[in-house]
N, C-alpha and C positions, 0 to 999 in steps of 0.2 A: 783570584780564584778562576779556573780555566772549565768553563760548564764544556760537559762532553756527551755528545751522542754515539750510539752503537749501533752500528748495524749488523745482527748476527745473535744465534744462541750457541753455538759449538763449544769445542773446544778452546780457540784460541780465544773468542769472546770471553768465554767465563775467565780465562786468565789475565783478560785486559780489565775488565768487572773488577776482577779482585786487586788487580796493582792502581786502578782510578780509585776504589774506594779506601785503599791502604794509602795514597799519597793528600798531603795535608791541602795541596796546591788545585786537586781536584776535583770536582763535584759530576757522579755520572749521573745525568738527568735523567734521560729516558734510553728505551732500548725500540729496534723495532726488528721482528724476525718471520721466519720463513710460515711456517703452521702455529694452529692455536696453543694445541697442547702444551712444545717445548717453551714456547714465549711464557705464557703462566706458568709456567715451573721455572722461567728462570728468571720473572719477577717477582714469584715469589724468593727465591732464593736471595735476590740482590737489593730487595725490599726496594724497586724503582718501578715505573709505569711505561707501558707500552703505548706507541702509536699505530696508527695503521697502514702506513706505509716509508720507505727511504724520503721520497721527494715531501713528506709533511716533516721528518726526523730534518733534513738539511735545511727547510724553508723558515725553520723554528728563528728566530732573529735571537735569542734568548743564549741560543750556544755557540759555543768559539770554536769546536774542536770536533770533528766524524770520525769517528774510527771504522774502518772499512773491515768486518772479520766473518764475512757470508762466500757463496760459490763463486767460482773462479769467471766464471761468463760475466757475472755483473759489476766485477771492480772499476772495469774504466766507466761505465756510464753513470756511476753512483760518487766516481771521484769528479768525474766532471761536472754532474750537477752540485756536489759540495764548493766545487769551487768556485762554479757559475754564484753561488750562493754565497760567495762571501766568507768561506770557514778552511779553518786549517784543516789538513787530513792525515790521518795515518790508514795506512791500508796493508795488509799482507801479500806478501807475494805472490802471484806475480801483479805486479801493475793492472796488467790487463792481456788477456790473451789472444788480442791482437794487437802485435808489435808495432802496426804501423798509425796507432794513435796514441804511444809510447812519448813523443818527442809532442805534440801534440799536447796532452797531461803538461806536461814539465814546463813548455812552455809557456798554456792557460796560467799554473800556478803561478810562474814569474810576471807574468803581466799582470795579476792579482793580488801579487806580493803578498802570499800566503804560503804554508809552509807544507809541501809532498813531499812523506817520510814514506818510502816502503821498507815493510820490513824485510830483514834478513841476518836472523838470530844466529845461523848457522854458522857467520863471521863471531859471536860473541861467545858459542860454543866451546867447552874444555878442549872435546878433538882439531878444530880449526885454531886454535892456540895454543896447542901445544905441536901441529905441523911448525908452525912460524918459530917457533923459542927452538924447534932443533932440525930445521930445512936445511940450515948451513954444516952440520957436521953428517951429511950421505954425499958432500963432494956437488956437482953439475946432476940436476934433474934429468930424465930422459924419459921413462914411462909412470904414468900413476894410474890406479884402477880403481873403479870404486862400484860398489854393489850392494845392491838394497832390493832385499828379496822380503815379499811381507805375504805369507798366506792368510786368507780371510775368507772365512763362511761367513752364510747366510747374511751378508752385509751388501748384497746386491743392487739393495733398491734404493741406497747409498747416495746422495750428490755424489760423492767423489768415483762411482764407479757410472756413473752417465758420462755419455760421450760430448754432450754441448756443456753440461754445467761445469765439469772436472775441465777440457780441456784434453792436448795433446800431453801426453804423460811428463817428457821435457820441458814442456812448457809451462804446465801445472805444478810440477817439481823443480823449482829451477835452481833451487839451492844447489842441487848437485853440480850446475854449469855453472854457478856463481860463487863456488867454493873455488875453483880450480881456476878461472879468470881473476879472480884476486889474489890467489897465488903467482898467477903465470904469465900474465897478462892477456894478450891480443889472441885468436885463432884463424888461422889462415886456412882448413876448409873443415867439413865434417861430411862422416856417414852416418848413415842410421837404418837399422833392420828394425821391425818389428811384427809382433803377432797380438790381434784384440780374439775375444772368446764370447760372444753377442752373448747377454741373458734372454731368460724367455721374456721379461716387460722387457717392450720395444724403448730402444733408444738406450738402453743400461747392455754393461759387458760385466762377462763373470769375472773375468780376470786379464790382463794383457801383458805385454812383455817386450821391452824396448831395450835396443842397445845399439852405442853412438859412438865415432871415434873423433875425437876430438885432437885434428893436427894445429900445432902452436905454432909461432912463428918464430919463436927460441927454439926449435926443432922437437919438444918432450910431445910425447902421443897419450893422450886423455882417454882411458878405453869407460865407459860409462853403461852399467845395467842396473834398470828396474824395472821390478817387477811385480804384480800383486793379486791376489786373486783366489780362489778355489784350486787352481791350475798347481797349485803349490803347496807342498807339504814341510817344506821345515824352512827357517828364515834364514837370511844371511846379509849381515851387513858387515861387510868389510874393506877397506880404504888402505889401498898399498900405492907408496911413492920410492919408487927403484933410481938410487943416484948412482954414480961412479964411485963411493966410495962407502955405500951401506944402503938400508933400505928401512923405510918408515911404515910399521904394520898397524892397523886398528881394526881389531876387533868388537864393533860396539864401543862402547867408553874407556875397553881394554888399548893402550898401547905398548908398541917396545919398539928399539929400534935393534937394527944388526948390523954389525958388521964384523970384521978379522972372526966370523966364523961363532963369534958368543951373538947372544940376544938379552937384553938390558929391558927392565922396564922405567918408563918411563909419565910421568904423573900428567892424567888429565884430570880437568877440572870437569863438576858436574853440570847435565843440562838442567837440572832445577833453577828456576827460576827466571830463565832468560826474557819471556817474554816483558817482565817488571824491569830488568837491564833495559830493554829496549822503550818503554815507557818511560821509563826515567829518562832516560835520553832524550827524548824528545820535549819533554816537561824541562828540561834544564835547558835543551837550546831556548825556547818559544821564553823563557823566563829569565836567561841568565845571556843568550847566544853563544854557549857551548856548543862547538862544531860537535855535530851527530859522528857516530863510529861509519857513516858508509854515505858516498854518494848515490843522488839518482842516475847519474849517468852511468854506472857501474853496474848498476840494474836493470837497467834501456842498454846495456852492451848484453848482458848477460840473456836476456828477452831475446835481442838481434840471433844471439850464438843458438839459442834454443828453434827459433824461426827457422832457422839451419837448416838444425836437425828434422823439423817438419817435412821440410822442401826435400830433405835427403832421400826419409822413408816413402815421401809420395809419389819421386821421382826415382826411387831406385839408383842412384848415379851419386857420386862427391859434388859437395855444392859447396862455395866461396861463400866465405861469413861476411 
């Protein structure tokens, strides 16, 4: 039995909540989260107790296993003290959002000989598995575009739309850059434009808006926009990959491919339930040593490629990945 702590009440939490207490192998011990309120609502909900802080949650000798599912500023310092402490860790993306104690993490865990999983669901995804089952029939890659527009009221006062806790939008969203690096491999330089929209609470943006280009060193051009915000009235997520010999559309969970002029659909699978894909995963390496679906270095490359993009928009200029 692999006792397990939380740290977080959100989203991804309650997802991980519910695949620990749906797996036979696990036992979620306690949680611990941001405010009072959501914490009692979500031990009520998960019938488990709260402590009162991360470094009492890791110090517990009692648990084997942290799950990292809180804001993005505090991942590496709560993975570090996990590890400092002797416990496996699962954490969600990004590691940490600063890249340069990336290598740092990976390393602490290897001298610990304990096990850092980040996640990155986005490879276990219907749309990111269904690019790969038909990449090969648009002929040689050359551009792919990807866009993720999400309008949002009144959700301002939001972690995710604060500037220290969210992070730099690339950086905070990394999946975007770590779909297209495991497709593509290596990146030889990036740009990056973007626009923030300050809310009235200090330190919170209403909405922002980032866009990156991503040159490969297979020669394909990665054009990369998000964006979110009040700034914004209708959504758009769409992921187009243009070969030499057809082109790979997604719309949302919609795809189809084109070529000689027809357009074909094409079967993706759903995002429901990945987050448990991803738990199980980790529960069968830690119990069986089933190799996980994704390296950490693949996500300490993808971190690098997003740092980039920082360096791009703050410097105005193309910057070397």
């Amino acid at each position: 039995m692999i006792k397990v702590g939380l740290v977080g009440t959100g989203y991804a939490a309650q997802r991980r909540a519910e695949a620990f207490q749906a797996n036979p192998l696990t036992e979620l011990v306690a949680v611990v989260g941001n405010s009072v309120e959501t914490t009692a609502s979500f031990c009520e909900t998960y019938g488990i107790p709260s402590v009162s802080g991360w470094q009492q949650l890791v110090n517990d000798s009692s648990l084997d296993l942290i799950c990292i599912s809180n804001i993005n500023r505090d991942h590496g310092m709560i993975v570090r003290g996990a590890l400092l402490a002797d416990k496996h860790v699962i954490v969600e993306f990004p590691l940490t959002i600063n890249p340069d104690e990336a290598e740092e993490l990976l390393s602490l865990a290897q001298e610990k000989n304990k096990l850092l999983h980040v996640e990155h669901i986005e490879i276990l995804g219907g749309v990111h598995q269904a690019i790969r089952a038909n990449l090969s029939a648009i002929g040689d890659p050359f551009l792919a575009r990807y866009t993720t527009i999400l309008p949002k009221s009144s959700l301002m006062n939001k972690w995710t739309f604060n500037y220290e806790y969210y992070g730099f939008p690339f950086i905070a969203a990394l999946s975007r850059i770590n779909r297209f690096t495991d497709l593509f491999g290596e990146v030889d330089s990036v740009s990056c434009y973007g626009r923030f929209w300050d809310a009235e609470k200090v330190g919170y943006f209403s909405a922002c808006y980032t866009q990156a280009q991503l040159s490969f060193k297979n020669g394909l051009l990665a054009c990369l926009t998000y964006g979110k915000g009040e700034q914004f009235k209708s959504s758009d997520r769409t992921l187009e990959i243009y070969g030499t010999q057809g082109t790979l559309r997604f719309e949302g969970e919609t795809g189809k491919i084109i070529r000689d002029g027809e357009e074909n659909a094409i079967e993706v699978g759903t995002r429901r339930g990945l987050f448990v894909k991803d738990t199980e995963a980790v529960i069968d390496y830690l119990t069986t040593g089933k190799p996980l679906y994704i390296e950490n270095k693949a996500s300490v490359y993808a971190l690098r490629v997003a740092n980039a993009t920082l360096k791009a928009y703050q410097s105005q200029s193309i910057c070397k990945v």
